[in-house]
PQR file with spaces between the fields and no chain letter, atoms N, CA, C, O and H, PARSE charges and radii, in Angstrom:
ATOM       1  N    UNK     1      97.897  117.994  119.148 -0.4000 1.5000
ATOM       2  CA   UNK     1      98.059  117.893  117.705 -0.0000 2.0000
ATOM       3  C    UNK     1      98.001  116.413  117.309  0.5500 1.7000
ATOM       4  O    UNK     1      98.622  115.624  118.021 -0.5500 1.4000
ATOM       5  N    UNK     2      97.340  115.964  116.279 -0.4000 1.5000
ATOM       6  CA   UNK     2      97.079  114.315  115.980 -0.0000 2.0000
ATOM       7  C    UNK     2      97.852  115.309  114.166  0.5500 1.7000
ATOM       8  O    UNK     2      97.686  116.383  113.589 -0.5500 1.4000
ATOM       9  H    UNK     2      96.835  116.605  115.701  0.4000 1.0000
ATOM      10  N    UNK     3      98.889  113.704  113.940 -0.4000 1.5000
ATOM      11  CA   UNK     3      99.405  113.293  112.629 -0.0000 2.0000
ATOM      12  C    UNK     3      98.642  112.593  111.936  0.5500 1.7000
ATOM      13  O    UNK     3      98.302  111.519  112.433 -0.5500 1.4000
ATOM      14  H    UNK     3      99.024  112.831  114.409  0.4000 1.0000
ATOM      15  N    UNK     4      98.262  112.856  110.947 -0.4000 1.5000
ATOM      16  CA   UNK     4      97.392  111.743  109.806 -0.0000 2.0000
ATOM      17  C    UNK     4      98.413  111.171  109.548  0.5500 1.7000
ATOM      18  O    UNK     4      99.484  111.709  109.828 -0.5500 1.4000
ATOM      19  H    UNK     4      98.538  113.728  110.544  0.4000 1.0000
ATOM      20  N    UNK     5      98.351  109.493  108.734 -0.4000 1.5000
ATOM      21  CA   UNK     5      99.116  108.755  108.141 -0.0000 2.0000
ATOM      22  C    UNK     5      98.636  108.948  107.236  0.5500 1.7000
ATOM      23  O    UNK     5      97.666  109.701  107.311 -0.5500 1.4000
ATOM      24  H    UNK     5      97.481  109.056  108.507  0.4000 1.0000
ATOM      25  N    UNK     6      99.050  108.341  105.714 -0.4000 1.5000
ATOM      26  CA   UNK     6      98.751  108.622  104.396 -0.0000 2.0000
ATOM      27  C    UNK     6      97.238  107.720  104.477  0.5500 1.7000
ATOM      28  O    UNK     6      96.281  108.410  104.127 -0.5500 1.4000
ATOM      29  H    UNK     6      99.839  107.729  105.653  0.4000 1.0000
ATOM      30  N    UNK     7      96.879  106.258  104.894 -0.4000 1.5000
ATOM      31  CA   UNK     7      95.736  105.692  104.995 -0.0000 2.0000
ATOM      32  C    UNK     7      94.608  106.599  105.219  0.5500 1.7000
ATOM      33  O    UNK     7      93.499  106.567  104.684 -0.5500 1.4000
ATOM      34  H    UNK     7      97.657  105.698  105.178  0.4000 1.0000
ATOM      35  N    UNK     8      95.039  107.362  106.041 -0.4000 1.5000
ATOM      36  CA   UNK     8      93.534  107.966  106.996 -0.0000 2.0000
ATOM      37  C    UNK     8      93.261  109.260  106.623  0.5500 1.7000
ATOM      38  O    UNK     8      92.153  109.776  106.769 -0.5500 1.4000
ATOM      39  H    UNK     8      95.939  107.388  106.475  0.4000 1.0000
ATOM      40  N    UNK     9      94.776  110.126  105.873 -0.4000 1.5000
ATOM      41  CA   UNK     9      94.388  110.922  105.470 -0.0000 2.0000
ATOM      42  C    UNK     9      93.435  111.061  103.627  0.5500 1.7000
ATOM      43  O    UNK     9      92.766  111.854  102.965 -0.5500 1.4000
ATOM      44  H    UNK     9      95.676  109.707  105.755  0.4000 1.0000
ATOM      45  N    UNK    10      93.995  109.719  103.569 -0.4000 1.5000
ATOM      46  CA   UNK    10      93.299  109.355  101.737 -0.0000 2.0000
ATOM      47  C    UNK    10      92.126  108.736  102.199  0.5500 1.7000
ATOM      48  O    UNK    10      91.435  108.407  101.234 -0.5500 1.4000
ATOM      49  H    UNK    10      94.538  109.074  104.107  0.4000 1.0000
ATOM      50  N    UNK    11      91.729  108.506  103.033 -0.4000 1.5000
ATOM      51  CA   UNK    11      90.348  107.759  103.960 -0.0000 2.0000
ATOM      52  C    UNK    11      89.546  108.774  103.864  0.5500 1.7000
ATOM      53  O    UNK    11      88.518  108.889  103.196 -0.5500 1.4000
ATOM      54  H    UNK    11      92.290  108.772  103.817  0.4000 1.0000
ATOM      55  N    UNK    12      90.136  109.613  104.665 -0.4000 1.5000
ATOM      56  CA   UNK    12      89.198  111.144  104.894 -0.0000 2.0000
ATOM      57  C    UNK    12      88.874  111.850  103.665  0.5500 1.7000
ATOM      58  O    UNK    12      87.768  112.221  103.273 -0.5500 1.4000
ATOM      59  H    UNK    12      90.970  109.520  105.207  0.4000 1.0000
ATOM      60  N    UNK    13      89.814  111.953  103.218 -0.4000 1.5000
ATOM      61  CA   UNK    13      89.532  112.641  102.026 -0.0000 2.0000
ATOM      62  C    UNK    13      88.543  112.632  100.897  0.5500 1.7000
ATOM      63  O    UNK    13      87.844  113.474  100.334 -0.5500 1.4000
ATOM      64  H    UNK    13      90.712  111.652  103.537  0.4000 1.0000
ATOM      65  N    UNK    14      88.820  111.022  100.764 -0.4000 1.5000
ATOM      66  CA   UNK    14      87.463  110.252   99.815 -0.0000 2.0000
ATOM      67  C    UNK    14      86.514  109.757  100.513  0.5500 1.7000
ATOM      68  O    UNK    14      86.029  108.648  100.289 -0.5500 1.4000
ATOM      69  H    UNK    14      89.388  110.338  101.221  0.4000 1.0000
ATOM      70  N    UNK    15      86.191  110.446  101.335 -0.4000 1.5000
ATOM      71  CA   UNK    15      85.139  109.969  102.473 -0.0000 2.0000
ATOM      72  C    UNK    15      84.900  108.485  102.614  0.5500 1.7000
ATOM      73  O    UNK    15      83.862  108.029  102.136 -0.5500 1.4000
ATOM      74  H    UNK    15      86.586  111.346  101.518  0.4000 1.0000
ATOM      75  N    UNK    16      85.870  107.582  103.301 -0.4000 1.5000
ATOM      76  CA   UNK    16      85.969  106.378  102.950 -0.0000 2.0000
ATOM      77  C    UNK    16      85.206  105.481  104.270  0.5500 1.7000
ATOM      78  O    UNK    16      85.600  105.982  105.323 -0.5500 1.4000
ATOM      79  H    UNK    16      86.713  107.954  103.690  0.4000 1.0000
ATOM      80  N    UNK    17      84.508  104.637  104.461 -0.4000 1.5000
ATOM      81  CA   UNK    17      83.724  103.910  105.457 -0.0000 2.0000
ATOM      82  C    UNK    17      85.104  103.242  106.027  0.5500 1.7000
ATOM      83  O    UNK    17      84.890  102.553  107.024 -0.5500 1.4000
ATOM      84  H    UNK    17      84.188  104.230  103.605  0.4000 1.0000
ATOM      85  N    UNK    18      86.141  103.280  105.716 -0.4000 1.5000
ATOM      86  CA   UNK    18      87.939  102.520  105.906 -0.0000 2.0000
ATOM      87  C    UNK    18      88.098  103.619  106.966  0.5500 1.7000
ATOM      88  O    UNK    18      89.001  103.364  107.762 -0.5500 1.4000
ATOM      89  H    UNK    18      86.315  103.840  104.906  0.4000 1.0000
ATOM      90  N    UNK    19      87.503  104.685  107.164 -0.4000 1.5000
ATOM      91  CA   UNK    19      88.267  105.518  108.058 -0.0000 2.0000
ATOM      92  C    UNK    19      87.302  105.058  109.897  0.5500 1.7000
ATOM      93  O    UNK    19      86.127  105.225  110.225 -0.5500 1.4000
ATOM      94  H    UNK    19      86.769  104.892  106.518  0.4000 1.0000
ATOM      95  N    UNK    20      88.491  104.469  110.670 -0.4000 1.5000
ATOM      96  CA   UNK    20      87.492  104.586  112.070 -0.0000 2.0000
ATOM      97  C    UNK    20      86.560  105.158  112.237  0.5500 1.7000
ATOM      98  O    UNK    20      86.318  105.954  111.330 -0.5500 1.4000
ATOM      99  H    UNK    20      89.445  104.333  110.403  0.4000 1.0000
ATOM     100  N    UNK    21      85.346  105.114  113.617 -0.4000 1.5000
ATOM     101  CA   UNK    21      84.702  106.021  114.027 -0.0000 2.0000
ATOM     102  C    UNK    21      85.265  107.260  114.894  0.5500 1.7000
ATOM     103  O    UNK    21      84.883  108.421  115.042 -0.5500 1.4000
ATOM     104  H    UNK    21      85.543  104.468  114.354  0.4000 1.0000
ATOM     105  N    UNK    22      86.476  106.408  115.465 -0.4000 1.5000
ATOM     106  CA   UNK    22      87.403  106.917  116.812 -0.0000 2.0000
ATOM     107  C    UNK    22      87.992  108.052  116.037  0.5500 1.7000
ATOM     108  O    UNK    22      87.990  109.159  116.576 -0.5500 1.4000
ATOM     109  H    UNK    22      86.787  105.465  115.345  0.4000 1.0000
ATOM     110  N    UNK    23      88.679  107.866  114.402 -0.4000 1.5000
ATOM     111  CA   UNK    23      89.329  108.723  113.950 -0.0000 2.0000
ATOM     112  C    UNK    23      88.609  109.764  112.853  0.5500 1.7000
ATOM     113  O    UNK    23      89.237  110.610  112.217 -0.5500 1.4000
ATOM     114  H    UNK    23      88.681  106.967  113.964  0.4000 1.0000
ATOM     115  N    UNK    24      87.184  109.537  112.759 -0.4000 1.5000
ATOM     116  CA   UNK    24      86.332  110.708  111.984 -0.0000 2.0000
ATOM     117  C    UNK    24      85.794  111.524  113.241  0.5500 1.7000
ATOM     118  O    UNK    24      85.040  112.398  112.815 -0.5500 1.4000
ATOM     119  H    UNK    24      86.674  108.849  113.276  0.4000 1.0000
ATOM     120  N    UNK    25      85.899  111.572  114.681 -0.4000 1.5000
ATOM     121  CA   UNK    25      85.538  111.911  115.455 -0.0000 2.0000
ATOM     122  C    UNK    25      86.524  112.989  116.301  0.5500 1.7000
ATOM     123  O    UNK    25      86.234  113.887  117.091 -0.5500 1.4000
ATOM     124  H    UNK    25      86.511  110.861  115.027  0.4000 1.0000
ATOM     125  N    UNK    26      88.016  112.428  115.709 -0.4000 1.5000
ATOM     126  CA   UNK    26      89.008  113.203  116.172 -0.0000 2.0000
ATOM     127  C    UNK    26      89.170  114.060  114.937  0.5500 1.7000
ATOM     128  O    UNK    26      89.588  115.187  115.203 -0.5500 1.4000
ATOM     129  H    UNK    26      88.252  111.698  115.068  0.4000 1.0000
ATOM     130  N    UNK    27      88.984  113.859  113.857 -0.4000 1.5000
ATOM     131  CA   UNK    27      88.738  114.980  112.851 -0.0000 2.0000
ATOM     132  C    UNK    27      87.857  115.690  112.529  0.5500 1.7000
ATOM     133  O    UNK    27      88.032  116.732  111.897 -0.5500 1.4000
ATOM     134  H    UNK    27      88.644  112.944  113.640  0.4000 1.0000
ATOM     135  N    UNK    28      86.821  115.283  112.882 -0.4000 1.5000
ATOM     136  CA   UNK    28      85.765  116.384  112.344 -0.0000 2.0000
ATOM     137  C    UNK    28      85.381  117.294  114.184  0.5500 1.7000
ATOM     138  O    UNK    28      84.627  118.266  114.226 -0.5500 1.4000
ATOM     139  H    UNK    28      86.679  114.437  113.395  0.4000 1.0000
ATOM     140  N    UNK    29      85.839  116.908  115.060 -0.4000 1.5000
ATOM     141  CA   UNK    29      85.078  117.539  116.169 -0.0000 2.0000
ATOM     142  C    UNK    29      86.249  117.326  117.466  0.5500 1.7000
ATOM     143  O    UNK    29      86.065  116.618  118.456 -0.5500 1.4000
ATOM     144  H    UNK    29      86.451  116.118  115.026  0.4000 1.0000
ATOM     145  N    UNK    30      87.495  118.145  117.163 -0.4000 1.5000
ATOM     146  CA   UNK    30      88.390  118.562  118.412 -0.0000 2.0000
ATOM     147  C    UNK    30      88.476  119.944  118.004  0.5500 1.7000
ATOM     148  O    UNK    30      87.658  120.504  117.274 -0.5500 1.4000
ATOM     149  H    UNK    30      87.644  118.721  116.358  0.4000 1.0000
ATOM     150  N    UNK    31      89.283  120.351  118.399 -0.4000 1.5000
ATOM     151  CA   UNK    31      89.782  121.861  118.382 -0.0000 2.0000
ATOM     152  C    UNK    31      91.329  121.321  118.459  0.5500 1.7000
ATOM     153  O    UNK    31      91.957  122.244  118.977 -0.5500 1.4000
ATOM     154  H    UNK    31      89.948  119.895  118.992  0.4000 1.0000
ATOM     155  N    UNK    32      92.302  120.144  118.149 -0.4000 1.5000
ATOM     156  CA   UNK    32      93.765  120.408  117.879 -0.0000 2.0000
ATOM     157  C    UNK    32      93.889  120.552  116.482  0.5500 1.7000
ATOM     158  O    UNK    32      92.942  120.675  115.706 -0.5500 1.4000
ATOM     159  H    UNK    32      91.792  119.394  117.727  0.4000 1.0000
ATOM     160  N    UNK    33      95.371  120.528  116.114 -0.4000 1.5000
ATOM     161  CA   UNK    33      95.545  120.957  114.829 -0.0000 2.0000
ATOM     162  C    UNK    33      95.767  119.379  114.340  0.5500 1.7000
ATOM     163  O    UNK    33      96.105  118.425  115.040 -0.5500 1.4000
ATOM     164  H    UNK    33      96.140  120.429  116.745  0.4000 1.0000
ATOM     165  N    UNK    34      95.454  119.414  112.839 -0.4000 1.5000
ATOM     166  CA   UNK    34      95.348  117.955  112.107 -0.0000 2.0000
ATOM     167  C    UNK    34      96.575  118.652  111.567  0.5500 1.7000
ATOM     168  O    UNK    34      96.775  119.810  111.202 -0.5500 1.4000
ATOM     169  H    UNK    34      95.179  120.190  112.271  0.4000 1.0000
ATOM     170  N    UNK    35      97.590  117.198  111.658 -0.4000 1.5000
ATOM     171  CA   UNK    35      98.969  117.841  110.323 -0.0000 2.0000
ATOM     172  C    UNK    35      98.761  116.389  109.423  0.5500 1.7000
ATOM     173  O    UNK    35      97.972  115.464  109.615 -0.5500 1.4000
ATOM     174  H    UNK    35      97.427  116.257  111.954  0.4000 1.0000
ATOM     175  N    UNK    36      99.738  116.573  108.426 -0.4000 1.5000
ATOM     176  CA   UNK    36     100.010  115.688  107.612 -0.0000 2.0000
ATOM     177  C    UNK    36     101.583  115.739  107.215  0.5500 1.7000
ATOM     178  O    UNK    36     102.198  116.798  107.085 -0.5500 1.4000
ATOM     179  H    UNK    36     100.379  117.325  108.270  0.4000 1.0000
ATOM     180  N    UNK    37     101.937  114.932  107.105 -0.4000 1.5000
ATOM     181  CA   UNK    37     103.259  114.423  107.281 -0.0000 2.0000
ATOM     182  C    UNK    37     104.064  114.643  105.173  0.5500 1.7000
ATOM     183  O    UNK    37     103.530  114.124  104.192 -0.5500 1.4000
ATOM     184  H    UNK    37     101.437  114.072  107.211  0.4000 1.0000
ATOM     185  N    UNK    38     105.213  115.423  105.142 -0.4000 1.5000
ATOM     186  CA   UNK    38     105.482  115.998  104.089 -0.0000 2.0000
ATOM     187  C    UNK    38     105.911  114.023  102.871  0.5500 1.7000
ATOM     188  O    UNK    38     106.085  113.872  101.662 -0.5500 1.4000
ATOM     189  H    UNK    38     105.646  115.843  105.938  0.4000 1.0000
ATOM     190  N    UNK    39     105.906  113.031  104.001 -0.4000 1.5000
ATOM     191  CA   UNK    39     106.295  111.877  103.676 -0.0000 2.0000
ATOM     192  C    UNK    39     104.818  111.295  102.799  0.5500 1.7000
ATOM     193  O    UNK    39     104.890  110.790  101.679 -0.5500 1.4000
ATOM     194  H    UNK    39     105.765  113.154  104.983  0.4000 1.0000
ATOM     195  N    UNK    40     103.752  111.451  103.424 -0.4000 1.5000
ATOM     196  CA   UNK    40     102.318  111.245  102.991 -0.0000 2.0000
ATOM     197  C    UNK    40     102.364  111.881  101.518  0.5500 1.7000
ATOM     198  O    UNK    40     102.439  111.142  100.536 -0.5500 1.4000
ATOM     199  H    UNK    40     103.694  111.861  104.335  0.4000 1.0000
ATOM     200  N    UNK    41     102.319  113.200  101.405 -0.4000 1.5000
ATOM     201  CA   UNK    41     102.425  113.859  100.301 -0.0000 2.0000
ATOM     202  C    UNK    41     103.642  112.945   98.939  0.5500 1.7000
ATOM     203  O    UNK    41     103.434  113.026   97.728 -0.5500 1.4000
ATOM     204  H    UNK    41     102.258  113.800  102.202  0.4000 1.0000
ATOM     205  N    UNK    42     104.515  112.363   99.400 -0.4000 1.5000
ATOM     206  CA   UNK    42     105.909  112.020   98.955 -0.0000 2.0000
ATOM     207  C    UNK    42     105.148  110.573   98.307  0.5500 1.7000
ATOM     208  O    UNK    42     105.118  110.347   97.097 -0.5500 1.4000
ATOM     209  H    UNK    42     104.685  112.297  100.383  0.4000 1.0000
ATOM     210  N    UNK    43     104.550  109.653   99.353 -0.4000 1.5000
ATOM     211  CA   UNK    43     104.053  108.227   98.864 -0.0000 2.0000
ATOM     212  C    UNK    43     102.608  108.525   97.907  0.5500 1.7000
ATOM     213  O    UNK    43     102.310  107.876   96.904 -0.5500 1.4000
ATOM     214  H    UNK    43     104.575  109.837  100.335  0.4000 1.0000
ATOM     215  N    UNK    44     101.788  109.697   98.498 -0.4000 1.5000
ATOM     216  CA   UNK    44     100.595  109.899   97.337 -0.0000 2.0000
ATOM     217  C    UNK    44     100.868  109.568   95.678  0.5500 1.7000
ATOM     218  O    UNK    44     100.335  108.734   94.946 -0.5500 1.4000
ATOM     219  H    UNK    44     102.030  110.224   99.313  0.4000 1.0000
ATOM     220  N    UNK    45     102.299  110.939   95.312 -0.4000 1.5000
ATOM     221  CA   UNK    45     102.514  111.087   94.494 -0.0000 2.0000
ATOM     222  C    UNK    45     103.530  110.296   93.789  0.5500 1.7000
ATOM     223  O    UNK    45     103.492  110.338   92.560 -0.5500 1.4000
ATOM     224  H    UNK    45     102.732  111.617   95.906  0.4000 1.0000
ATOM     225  N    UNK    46     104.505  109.522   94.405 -0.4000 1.5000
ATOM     226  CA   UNK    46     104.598  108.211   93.898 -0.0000 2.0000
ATOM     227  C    UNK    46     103.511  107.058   93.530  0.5500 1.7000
ATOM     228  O    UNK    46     103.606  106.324   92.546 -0.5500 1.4000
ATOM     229  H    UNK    46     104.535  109.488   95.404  0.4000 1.0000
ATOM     230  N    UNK    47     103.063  107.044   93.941 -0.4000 1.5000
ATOM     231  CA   UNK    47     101.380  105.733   93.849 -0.0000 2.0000
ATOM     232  C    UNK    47     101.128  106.516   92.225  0.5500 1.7000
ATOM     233  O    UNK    47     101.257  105.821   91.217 -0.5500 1.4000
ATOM     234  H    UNK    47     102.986  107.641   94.740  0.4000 1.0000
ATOM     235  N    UNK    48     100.772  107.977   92.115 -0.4000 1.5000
ATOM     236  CA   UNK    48     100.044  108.442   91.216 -0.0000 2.0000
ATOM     237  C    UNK    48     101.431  108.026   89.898  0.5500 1.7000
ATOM     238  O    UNK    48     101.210  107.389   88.868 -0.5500 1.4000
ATOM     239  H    UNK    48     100.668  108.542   92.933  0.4000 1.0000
ATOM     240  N    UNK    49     102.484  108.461   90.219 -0.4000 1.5000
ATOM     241  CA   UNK    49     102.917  108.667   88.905 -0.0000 2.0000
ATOM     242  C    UNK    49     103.577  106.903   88.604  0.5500 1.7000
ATOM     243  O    UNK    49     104.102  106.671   87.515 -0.5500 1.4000
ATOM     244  H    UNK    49     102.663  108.979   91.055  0.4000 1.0000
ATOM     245  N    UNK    50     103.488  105.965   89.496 -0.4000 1.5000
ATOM     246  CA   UNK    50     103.863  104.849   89.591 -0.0000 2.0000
ATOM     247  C    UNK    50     102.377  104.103   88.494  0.5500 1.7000
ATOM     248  O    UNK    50     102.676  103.405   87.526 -0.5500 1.4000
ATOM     249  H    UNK    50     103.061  106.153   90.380  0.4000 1.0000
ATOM     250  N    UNK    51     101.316  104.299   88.732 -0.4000 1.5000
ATOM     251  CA   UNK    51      99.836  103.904   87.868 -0.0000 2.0000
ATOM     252  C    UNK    51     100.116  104.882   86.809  0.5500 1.7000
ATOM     253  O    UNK    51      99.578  104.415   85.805 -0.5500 1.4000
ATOM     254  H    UNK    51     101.073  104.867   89.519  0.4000 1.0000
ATOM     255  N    UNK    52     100.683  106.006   86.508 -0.4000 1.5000
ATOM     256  CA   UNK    52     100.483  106.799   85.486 -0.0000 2.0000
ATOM     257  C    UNK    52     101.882  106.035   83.987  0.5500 1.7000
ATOM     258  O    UNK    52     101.820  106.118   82.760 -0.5500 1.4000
ATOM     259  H    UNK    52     101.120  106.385   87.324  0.4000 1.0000
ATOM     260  N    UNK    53     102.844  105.437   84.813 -0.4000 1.5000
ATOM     261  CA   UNK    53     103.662  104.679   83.842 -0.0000 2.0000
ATOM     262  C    UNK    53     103.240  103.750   83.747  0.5500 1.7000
ATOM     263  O    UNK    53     103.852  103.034   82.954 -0.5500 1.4000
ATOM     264  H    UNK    53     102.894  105.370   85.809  0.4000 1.0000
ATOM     265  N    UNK    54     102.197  103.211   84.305 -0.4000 1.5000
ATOM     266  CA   UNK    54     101.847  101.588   83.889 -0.0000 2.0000
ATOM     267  C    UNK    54     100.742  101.687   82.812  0.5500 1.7000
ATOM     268  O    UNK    54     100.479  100.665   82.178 -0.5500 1.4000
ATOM     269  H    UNK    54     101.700  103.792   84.949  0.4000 1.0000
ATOM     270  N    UNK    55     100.116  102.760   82.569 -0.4000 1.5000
ATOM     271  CA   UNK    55      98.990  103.146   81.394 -0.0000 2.0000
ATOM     272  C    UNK    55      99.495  103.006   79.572  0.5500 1.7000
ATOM     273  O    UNK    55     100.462  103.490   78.984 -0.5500 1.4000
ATOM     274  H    UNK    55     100.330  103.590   83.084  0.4000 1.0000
ATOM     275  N    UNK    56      98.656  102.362   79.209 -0.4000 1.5000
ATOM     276  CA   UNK    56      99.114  102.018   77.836 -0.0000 2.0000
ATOM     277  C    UNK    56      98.323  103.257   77.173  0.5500 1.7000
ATOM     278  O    UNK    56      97.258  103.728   77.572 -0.5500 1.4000
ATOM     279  H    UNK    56      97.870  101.969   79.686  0.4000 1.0000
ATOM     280  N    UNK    57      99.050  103.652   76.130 -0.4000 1.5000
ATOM     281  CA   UNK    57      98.496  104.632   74.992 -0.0000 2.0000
ATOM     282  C    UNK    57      97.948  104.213   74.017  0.5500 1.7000
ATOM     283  O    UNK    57      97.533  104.993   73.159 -0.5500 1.4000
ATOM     284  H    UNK    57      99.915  103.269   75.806  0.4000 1.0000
């Protein structure tokens, strides 16, 4: 089983050239399970609503 960190999993996601070769290789072509960490989810959505109070109306 390989853990994403929040980097690699927001790497992957936005298909980012930031993501290794070593680590688009362990994601797109093993057979373990990819997890993501409930903490990743926790810092995403801080970032989002942290830029969403800084927006002027």
């Amino acid at each position: 089983m390989y853990l994403l960190d929040t980097n690699a999993l927001l790497f992957f996601l936005y298909n980012s050239e930031k993501l290794s070769q070593k680590a688009s290789e362990i994601i797109y072509h093993n057979n373990e399970k990819i997890s993501v960490s409930i903490v990743s989810m926790w810092e995403i959505g801080n970032q989002k609503a942290s830029n969403d109070s800084r927006r002027s109306f």
